[in-house]
C-alpha positions as CSV (number, residue, x, y, z in Angstrom):
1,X,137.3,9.3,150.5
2,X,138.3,8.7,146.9
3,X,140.4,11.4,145.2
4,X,140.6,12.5,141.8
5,X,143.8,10.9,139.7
6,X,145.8,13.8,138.6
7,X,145.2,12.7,134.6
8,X,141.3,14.2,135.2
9,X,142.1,17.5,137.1
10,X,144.3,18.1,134.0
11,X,141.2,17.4,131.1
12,X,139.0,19.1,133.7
13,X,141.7,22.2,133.3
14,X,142.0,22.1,130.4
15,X,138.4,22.2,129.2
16,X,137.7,25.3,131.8
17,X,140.8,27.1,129.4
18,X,139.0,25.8,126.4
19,X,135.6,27.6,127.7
20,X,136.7,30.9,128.5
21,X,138.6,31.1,125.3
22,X,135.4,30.6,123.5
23,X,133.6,33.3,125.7
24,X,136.2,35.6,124.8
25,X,136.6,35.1,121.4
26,X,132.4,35.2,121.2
27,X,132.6,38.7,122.9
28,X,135.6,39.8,120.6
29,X,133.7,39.0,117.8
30,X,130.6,40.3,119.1
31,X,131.8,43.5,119.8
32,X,133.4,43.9,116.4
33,X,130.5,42.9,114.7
34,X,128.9,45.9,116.8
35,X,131.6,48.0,115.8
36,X,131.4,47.1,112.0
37,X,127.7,47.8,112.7
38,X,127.9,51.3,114.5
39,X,130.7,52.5,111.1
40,X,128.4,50.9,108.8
41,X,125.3,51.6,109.6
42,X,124.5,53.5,112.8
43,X,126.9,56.7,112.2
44,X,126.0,57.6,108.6
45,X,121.9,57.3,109.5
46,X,123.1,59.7,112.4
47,X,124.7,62.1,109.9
48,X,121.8,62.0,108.1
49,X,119.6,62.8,110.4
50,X,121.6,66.1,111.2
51,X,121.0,67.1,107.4
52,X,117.0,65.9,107.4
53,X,117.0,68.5,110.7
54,X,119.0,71.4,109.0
55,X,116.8,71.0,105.9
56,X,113.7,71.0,108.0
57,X,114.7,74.1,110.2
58,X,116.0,75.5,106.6
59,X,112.1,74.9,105.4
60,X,110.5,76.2,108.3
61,X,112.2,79.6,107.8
62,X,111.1,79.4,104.2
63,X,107.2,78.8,105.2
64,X,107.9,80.9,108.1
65,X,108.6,84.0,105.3
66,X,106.0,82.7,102.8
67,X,103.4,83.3,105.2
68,X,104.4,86.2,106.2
69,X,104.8,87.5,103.0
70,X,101.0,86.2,102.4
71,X,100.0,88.5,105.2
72,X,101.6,91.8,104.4
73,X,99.5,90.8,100.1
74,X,96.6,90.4,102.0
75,X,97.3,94.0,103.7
76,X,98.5,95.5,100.4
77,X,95.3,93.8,98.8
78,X,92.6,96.3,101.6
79,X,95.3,99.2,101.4
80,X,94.9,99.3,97.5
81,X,90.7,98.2,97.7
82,X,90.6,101.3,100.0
83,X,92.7,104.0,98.0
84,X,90.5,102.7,94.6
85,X,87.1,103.3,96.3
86,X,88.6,107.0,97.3
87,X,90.0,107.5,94.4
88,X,86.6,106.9,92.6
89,X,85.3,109.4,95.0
90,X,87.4,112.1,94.1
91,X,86.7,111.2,90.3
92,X,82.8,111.6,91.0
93,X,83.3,114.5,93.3
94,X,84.7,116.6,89.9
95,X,82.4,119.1,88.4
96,X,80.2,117.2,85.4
97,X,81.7,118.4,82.2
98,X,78.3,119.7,80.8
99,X,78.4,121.8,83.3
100,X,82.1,123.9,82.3
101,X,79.9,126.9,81.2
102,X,78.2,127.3,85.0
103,X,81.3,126.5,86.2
104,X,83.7,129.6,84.5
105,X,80.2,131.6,85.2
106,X,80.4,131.2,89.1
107,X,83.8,131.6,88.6
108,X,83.6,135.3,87.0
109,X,80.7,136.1,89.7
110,X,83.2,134.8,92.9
111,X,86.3,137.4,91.2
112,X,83.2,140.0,91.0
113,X,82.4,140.0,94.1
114,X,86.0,140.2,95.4
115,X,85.6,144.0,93.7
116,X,88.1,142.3,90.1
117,X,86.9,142.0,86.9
118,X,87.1,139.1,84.7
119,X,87.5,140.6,81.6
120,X,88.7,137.5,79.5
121,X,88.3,133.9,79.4
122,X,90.2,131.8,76.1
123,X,90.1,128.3,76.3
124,X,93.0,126.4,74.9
125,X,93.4,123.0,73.3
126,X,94.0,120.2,76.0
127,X,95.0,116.5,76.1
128,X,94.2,114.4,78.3
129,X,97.1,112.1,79.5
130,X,97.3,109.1,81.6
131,X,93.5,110.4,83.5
132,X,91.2,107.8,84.5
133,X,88.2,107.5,82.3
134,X,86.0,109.9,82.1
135,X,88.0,112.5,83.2
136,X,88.9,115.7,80.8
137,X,91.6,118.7,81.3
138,X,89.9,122.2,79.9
139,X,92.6,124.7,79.7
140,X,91.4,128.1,80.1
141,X,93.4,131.8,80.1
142,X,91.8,134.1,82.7
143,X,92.4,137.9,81.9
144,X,91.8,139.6,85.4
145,X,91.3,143.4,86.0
146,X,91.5,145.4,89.2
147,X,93.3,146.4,92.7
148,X,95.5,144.7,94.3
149,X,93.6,143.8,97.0
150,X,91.2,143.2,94.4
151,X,93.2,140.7,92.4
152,X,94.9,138.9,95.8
153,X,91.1,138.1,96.5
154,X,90.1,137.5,93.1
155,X,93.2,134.8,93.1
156,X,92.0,133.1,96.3
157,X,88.9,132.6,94.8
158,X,91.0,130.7,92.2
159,X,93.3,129.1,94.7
160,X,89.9,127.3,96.5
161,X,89.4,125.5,93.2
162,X,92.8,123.5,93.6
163,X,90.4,120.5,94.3
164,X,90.0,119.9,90.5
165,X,92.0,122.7,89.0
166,X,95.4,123.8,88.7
167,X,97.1,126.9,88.1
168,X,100.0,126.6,85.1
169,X,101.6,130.0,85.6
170,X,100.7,133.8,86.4
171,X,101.9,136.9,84.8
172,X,101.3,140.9,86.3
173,X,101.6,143.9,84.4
174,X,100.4,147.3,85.8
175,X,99.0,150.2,84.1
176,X,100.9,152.9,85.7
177,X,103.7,152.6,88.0
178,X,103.0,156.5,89.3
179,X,99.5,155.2,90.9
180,X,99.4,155.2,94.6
181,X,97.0,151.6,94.0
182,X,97.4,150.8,90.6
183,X,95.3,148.9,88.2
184,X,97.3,145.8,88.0
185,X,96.5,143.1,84.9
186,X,96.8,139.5,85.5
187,X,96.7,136.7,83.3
188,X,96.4,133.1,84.6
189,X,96.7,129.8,83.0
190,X,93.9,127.4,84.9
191,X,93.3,123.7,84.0
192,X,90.1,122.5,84.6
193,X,89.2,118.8,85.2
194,X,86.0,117.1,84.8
195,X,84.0,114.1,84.7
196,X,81.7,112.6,82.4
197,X,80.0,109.4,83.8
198,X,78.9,108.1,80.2
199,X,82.5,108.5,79.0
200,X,83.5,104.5,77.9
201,X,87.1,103.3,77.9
202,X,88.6,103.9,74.5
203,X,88.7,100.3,72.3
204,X,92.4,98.8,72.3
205,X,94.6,99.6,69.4
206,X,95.1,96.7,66.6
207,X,97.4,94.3,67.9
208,X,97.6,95.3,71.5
209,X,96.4,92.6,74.6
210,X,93.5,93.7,76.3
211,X,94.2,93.9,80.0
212,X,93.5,90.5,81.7
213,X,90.4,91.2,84.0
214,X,89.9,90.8,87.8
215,X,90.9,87.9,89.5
216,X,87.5,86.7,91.3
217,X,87.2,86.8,94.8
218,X,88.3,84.3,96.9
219,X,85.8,81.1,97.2
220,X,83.9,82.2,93.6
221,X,84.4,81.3,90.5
């Protein structure tokens, strides 16, 4: 057998050191080249993918409400459709004004047959404020006569007009206190609406903006 000289073992040795420091200082390197990498590069895309994520749950909360909010317009936009077509029915459903002098007629027949007398009517002067169009105040004094039975039914009869009238104020004076049933006067302030369906809006006033109109529905132009 031939064995090795001692000389070789040693270069033999020696390059086996040589290696292994090369591997290690490959994986020390490496691994600070990963670690340059992970500070560099790897954490701050990390942090900023935290912030896209709060931003995004941030804007989901916001559409979220938005639509919401959309909802509760669209239920606003019926509720106010529904209370306009009512409230053009009560307009239409007040007594035509051509037709005041039947009206105060019936009127004075409805305290008649209550067993009052409706001695006096005086109309008064009357503006009409803020009223849809169309729609005119008559103010009216009533002079009633009678009982008091009499005038409490003679007043209901008034009181079943609250529909489109109103009642301002009501004064009583009696004839004579002695009476067992006295004759009792009454005077009553009544406002009287009505509507005239040929009434036009009034034009605007120099220098005022005409109200934009209606947006279209949705899908028309």
């Amino acid at each position: 057998m031939m064995r090795s000289s001692p000389g070789l073992s040693t270069l033999n040795a020696a390059a086996l050191l040589k290696g292994r420091g090369l591997f290690f200082t490959s994986l020390v390197v490496t691994g600070l080249i990963g670690g340059a990498w992970f500070a560099a590069l790897y954490t701050p895309k990390q942090a900023q993918i935290a912030e896209a994520r709060t931003e995004l749950d941030s804007l989901t909360t916001q559409l979220s409400s938005a639509r919401r909010a959309a909802d509760e317009v669209k239920t606003l936009q019926v509720d106010v459709a529904a209370l306009q077509v009512k409230h053009a029915a009560l307009i239409k459903a007040l007594p035509p004004t051509a037709r005041v002098a039947g009206l105060l007629e019936e009127l004075r027949l409805n305290v008649l047959t209550a067993g009052g007398t409706l001695s006096k009517i005086t109309q008064l002067n009357a503006e009409a404020q803020n009223l849809p169009v169309g729609v005119s105040p008559m103010n009216f004094t009533l002079t009633l006569r009678g009982g008091f039975a009499e005038l409490y039914q003679s007043l209901l009869s008034i009181e079943s007009m609250k529909r489109f009238a109103t009642v301002g104020s009501l004064s009583i004076s009696v004839n004579s206190a002695s009476d067992v049933d006295p004759q009792l006067g009454t005077d009553v302030a009544l406002t009287v609406y009505t509507y005239d369906p040929t009434a036009t809006p009034p034009a605007p006033e120099p220098g005022t903006t005409p109200p934009a109109p209606d947006a279209p529905p949705e899908g028309k132009e």
